[in-house]
N, CA, C and O atoms as a MOPAC input file, in Angstrom:
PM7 MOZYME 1SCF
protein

 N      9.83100 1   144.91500 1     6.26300 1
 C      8.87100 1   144.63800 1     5.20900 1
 C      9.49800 1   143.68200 1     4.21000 1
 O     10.72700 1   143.65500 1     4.14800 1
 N      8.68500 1   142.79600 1     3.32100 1
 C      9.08500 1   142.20000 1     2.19300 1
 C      9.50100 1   142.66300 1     1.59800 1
 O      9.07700 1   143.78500 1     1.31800 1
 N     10.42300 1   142.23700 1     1.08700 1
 C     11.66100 1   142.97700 1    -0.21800 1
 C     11.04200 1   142.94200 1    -1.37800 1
 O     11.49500 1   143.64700 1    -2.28000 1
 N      9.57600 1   141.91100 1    -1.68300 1
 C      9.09300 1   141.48900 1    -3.20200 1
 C      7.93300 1   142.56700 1    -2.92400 1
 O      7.07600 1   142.58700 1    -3.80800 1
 N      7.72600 1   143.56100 1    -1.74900 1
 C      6.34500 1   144.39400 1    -1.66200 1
 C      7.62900 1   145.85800 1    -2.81800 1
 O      8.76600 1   146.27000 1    -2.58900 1
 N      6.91700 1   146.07500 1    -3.63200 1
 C      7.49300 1   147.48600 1    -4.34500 1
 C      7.06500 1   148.68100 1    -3.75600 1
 O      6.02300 1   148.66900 1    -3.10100 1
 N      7.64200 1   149.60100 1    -3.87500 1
 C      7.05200 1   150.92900 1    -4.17200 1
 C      6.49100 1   151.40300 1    -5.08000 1
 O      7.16300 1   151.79500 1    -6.03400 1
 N      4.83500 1   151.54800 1    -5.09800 1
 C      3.98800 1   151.54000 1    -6.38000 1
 C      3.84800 1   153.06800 1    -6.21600 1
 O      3.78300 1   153.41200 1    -7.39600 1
 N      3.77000 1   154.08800 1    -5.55400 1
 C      3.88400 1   155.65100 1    -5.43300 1
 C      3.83000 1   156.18400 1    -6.57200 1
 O      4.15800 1   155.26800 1    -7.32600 1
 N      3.60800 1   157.16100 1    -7.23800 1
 C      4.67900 1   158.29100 1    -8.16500 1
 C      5.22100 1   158.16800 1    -8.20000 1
 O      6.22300 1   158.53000 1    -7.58500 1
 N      4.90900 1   157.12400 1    -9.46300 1
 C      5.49900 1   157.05200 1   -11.05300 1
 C      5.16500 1   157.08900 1   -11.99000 1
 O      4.00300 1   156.76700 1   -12.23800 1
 N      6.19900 1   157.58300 1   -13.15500 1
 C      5.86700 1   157.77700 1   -14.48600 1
 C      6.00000 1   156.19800 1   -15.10200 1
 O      7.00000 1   155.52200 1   -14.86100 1
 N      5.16000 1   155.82200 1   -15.71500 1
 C      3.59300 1   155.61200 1   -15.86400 1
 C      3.30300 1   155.22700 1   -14.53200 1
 O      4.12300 1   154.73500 1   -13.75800 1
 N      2.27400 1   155.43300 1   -14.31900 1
 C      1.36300 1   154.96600 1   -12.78600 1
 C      1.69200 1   153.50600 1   -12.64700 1
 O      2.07600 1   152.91800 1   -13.65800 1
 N      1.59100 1   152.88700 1   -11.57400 1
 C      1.50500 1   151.86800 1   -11.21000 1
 C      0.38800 1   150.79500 1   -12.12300 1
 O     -0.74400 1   151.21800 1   -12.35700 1
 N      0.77300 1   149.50700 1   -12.56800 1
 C     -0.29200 1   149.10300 1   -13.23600 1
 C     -1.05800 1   148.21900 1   -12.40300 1
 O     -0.38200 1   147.75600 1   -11.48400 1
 N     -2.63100 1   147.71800 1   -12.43900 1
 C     -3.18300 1   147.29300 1   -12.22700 1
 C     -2.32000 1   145.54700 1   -11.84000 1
 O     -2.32400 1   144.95600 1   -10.76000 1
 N     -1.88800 1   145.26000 1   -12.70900 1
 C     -1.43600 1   143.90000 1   -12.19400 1
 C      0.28400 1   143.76700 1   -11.42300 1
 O      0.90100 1   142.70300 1   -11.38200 1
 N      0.78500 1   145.02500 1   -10.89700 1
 C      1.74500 1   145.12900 1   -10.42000 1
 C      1.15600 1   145.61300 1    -8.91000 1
 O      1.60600 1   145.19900 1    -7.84100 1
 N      0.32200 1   146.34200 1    -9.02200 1
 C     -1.03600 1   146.55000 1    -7.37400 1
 C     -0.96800 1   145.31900 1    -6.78500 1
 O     -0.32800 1   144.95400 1    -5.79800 1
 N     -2.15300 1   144.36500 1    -7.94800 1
 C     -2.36000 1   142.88600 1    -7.39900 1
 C     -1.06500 1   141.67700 1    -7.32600 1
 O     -1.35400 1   140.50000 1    -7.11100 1
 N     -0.00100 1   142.00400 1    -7.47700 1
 C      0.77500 1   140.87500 1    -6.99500 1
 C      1.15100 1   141.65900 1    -5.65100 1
 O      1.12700 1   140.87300 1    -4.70400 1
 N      1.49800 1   142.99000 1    -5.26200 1
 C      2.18700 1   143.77400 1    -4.38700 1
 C      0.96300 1   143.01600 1    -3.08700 1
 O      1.32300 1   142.55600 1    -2.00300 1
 N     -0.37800 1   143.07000 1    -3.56000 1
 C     -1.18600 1   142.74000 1    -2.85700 1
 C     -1.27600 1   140.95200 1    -2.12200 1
 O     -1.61700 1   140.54000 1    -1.01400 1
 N     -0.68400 1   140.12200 1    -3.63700 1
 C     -0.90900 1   139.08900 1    -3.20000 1
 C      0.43500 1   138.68000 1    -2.34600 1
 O      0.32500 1   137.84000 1    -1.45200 1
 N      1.82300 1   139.34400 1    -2.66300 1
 C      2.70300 1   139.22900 1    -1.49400 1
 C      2.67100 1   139.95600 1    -0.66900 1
 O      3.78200 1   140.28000 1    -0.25000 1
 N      1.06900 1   140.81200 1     0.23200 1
 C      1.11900 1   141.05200 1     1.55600 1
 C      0.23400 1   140.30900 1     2.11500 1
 O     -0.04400 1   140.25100 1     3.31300 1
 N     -0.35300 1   139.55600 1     0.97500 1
 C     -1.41700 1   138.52900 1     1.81100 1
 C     -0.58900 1   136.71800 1     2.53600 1
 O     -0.80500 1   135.94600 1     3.47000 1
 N      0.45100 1   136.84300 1     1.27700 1
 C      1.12000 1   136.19000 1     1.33000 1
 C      1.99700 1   136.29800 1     2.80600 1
 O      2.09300 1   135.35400 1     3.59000 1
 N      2.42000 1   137.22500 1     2.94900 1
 C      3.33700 1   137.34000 1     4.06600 1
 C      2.30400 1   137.49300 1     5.68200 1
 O      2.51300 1   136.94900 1     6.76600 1
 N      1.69600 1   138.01000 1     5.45800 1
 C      0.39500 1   137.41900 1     6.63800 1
 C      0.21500 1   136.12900 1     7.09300 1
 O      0.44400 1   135.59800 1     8.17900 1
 N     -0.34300 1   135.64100 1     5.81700 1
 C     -0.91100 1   134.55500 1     6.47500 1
 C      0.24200 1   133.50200 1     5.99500 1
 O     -0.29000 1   132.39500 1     6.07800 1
 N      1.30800 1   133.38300 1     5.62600 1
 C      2.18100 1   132.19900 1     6.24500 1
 C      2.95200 1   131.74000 1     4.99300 1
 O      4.06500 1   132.08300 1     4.59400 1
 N      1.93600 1   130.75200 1     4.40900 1
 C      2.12300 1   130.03800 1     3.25700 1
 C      2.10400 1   130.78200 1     1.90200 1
 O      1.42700 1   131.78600 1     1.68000 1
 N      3.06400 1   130.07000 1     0.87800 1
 C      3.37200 1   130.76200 1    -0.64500 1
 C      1.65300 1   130.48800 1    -1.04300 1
 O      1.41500 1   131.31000 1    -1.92800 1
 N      0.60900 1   129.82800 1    -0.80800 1
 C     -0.18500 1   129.12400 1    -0.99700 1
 C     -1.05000 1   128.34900 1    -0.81300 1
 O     -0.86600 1   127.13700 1    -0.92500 1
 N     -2.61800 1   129.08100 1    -0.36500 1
 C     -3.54500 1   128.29000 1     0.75500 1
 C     -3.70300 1   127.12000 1     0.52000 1
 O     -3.22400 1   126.49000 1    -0.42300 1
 N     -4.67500 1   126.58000 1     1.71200 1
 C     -4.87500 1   125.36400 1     1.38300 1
 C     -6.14000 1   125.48800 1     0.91000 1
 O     -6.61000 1   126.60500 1     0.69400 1
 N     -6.97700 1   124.13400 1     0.65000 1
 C     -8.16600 1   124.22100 1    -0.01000 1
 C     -9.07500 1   124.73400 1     0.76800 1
 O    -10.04700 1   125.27300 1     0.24000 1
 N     -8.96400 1   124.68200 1     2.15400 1
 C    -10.21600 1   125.38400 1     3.03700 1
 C     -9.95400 1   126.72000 1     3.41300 1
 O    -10.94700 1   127.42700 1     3.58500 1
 N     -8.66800 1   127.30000 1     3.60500 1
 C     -8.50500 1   128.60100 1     2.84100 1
 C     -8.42300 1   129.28200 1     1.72200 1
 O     -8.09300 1   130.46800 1     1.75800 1
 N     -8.62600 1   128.83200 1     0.88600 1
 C     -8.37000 1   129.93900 1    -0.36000 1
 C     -9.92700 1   130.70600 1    -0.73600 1
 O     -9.80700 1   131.85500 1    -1.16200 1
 N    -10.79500 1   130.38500 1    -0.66400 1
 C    -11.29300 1   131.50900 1    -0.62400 1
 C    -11.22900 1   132.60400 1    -0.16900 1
 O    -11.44100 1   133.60600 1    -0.85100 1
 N    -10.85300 1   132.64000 1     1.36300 1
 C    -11.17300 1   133.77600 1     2.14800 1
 C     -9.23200 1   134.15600 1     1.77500 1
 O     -8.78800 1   135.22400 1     2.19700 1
 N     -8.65100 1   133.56200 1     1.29900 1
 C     -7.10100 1   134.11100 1     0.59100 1
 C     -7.25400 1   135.28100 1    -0.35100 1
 O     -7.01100 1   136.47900 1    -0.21000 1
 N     -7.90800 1   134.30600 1    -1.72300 1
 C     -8.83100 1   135.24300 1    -2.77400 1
 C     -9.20900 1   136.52700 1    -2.46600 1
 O     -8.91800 1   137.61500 1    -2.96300 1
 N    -10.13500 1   136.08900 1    -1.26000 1
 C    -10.91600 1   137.46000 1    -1.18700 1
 C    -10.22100 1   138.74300 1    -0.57000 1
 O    -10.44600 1   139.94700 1    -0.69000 1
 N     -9.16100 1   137.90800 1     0.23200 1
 C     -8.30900 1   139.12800 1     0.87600 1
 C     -7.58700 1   139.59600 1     0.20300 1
 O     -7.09000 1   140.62000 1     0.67000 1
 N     -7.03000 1   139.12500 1    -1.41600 1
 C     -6.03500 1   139.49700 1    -1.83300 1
 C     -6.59500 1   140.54900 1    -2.99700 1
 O     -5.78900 1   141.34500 1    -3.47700 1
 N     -7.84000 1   140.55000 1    -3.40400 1
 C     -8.67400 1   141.05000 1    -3.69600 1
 C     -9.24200 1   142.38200 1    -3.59800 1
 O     -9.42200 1   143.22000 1    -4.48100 1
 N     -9.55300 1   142.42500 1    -2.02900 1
 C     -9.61100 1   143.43800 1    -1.20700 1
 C     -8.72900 1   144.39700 1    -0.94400 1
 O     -8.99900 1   145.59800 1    -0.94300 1
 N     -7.41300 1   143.80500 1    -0.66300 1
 C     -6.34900 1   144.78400 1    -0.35700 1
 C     -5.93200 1   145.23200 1    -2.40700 1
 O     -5.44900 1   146.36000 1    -2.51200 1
 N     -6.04600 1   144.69900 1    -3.36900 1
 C     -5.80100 1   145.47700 1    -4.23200 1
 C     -6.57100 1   146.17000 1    -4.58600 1
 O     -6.07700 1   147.10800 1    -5.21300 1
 N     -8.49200 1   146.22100 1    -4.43300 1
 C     -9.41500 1   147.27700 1    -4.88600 1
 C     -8.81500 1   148.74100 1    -4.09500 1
 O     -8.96200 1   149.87000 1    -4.56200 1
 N     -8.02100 1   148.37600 1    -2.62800 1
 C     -7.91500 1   149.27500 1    -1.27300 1
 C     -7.00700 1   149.93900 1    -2.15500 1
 O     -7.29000 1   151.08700 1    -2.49800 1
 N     -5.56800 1   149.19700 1    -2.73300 1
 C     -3.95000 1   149.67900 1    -2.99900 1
 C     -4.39100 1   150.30900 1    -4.03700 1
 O     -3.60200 1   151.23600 1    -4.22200 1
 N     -5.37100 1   150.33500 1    -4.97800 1
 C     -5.84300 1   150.97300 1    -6.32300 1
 C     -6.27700 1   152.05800 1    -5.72400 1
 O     -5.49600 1   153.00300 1    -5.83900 1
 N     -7.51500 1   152.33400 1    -4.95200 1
 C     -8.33900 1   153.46600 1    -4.45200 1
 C     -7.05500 1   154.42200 1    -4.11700 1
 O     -7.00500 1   155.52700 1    -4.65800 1
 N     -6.05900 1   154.02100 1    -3.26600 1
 C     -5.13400 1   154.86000 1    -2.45200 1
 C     -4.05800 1   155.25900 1    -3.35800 1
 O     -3.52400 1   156.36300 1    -3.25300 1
 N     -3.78500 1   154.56800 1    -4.07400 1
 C     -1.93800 1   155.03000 1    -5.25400 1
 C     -2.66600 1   156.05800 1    -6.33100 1
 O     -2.17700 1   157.16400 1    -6.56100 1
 N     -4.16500 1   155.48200 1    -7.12200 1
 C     -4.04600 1   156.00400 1    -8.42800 1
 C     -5.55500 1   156.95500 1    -7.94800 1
 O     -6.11700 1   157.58400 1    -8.84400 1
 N     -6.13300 1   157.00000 1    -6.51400 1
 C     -7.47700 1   158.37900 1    -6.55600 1
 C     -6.71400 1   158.98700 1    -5.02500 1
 O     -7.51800 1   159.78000 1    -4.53500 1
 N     -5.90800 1   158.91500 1    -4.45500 1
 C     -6.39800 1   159.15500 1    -3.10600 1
 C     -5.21600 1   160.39900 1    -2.55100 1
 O     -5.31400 1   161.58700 1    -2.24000 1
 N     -4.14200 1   159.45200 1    -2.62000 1
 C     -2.67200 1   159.86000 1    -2.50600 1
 C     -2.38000 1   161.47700 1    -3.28200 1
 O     -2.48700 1   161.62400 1    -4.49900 1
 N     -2.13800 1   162.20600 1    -2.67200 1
 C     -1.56600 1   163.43700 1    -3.30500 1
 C      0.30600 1   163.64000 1    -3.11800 1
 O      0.98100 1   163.74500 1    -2.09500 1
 N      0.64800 1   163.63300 1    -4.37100 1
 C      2.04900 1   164.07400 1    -4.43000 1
 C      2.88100 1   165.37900 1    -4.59700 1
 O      2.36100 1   166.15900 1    -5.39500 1
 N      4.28000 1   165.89300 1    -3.92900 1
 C      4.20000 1   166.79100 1    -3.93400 1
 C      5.92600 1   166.46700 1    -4.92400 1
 O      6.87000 1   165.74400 1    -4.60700 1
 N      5.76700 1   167.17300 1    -5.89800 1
 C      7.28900 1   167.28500 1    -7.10300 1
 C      6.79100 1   165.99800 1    -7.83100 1
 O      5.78800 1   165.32700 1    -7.58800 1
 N      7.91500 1   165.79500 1    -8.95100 1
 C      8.02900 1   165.19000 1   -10.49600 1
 C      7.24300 1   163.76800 1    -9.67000 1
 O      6.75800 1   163.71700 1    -8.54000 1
 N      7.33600 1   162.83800 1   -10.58900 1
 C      6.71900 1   161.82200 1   -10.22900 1
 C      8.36500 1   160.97300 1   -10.62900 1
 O      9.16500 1   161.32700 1   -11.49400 1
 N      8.49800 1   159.65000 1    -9.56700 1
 C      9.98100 1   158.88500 1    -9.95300 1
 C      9.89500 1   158.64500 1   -11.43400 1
 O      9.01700 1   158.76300 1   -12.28900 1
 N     10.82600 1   158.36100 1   -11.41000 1
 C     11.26200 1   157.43900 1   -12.95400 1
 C     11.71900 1   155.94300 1   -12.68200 1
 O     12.75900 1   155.66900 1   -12.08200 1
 N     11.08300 1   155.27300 1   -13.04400 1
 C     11.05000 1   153.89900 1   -13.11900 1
 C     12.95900 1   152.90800 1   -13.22600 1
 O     13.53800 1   152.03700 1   -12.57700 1
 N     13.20300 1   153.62900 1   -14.25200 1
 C     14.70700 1   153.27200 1   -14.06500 1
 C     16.01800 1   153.88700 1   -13.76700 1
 O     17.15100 1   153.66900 1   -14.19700 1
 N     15.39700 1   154.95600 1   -12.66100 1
 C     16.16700 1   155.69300 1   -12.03900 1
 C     16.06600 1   154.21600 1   -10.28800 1
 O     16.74400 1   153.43700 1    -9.61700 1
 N     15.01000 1   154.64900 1   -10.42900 1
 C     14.64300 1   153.60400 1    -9.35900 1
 C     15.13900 1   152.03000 1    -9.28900 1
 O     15.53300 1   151.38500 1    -8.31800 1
 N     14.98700 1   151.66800 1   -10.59400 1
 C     15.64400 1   150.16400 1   -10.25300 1
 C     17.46800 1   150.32200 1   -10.24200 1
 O     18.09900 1   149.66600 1    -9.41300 1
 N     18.13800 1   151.16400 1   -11.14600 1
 C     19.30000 1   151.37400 1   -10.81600 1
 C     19.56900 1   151.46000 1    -9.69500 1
 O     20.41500 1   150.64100 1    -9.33500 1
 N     18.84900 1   152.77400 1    -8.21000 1
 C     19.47300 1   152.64100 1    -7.14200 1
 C     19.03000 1   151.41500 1    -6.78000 1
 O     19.93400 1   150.96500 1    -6.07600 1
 N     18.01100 1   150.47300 1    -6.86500 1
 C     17.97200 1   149.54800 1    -5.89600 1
 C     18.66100 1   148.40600 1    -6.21500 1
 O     18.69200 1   147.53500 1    -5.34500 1
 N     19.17900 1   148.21600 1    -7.17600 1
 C     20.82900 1   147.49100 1    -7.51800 1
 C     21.81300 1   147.74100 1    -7.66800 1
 O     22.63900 1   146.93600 1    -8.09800 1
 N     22.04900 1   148.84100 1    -7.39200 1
 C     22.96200 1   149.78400 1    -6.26000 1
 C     23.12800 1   149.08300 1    -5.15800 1
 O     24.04300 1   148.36500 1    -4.75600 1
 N     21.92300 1   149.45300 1    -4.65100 1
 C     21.92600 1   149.13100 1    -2.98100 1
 C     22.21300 1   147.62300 1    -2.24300 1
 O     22.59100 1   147.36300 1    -1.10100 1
 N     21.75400 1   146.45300 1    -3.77100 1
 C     21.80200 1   145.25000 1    -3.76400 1
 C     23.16100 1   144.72200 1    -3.69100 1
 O     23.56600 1   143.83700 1    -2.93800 1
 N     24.03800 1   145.60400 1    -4.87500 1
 C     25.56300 1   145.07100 1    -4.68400 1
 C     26.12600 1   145.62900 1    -3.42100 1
 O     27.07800 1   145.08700 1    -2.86000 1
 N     25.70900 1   146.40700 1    -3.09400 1
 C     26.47800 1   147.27700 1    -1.62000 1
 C     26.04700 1   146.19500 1    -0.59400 1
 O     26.81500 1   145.74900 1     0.26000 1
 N     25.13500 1   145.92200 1    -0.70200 1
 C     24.77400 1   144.73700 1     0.36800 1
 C     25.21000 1   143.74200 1     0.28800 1
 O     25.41500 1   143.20700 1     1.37800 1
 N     25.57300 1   142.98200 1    -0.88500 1
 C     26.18800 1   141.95300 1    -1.32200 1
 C     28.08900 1   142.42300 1    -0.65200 1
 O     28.73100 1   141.91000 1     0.26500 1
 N     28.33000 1   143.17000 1    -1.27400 1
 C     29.75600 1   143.68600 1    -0.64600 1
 C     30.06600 1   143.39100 1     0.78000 1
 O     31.03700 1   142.80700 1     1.26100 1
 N     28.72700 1   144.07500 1     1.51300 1
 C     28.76800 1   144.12700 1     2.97300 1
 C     28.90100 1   142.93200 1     3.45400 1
 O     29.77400 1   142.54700 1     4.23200 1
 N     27.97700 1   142.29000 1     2.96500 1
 C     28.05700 1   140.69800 1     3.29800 1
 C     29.04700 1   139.62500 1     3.15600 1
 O     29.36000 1   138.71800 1     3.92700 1
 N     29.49500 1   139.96500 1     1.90600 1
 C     31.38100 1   139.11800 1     1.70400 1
 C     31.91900 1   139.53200 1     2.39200 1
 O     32.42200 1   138.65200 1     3.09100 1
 N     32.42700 1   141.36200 1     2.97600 1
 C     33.02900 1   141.05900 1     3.38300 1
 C     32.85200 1   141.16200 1     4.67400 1
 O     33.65800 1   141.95500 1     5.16000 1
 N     31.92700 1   140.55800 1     5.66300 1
 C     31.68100 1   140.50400 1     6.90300 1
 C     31.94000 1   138.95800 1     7.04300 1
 O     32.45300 1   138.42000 1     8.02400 1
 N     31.50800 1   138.34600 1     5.92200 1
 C     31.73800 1   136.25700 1     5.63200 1
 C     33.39600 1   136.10900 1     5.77600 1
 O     33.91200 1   135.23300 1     6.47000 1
 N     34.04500 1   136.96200 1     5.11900 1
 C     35.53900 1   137.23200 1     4.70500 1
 C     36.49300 1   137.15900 1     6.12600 1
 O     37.50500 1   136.49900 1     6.36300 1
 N     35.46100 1   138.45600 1     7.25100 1
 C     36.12100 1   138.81800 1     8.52600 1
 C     35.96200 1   137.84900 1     9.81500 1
 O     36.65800 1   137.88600 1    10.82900 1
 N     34.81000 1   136.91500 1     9.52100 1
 C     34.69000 1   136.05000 1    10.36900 1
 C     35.63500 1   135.06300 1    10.44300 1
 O     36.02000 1   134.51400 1    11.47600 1
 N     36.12500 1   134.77800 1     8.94100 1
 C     36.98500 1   133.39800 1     9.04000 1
 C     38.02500 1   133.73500 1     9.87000 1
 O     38.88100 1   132.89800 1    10.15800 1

């Protein structure tokens, strides 16, 4: 999956409306190809990107049932720059072992 798609789930505060629609517009994005339709696509871009956020709204903030606390927002970005330098690590030193 895209690394720029988040985890919008349970959290304290809910997911916002314009963090849905970008999550949405980088899965429309990653579909269909380009950062950016062309002129004889973008409507039917629009409309898909559209669609999948009325869908990602219906499902995160009416649909979805959770079970314990809801995350914490900067519990969450800590591990995932955590996980970023560990990867970064991994990667020097695998660049390091090749030479």
């Amino acid at each position: 999956m895209c690394r720029n798609i988040k985890l919008l789930f349970h959290f304290a505060p809910p997911a916002t409306s314009d963090e849905i629609h970008a999550s949405a517009l980088q899965y429309v994005r990653k579909l269909s190809g380009p950062g950016q339709p062309t002129a004889a696509n973008k409507a039917a871009f629009d409309r898909a990107v559209a669609e999948i956020t009325a869908i990602s709204e219906r499902l995160l903030l009416e649909e979805l049932v959770a079970k314990g606390p809801p995350r914490d927002r900067e519990v969450e970005k800590q591990r995932a720059k955590a996980r970023g330098e560990d990867r970064d690590a991994r990667m020097k030193k695998k660049i390091l072992a090749e030479r």
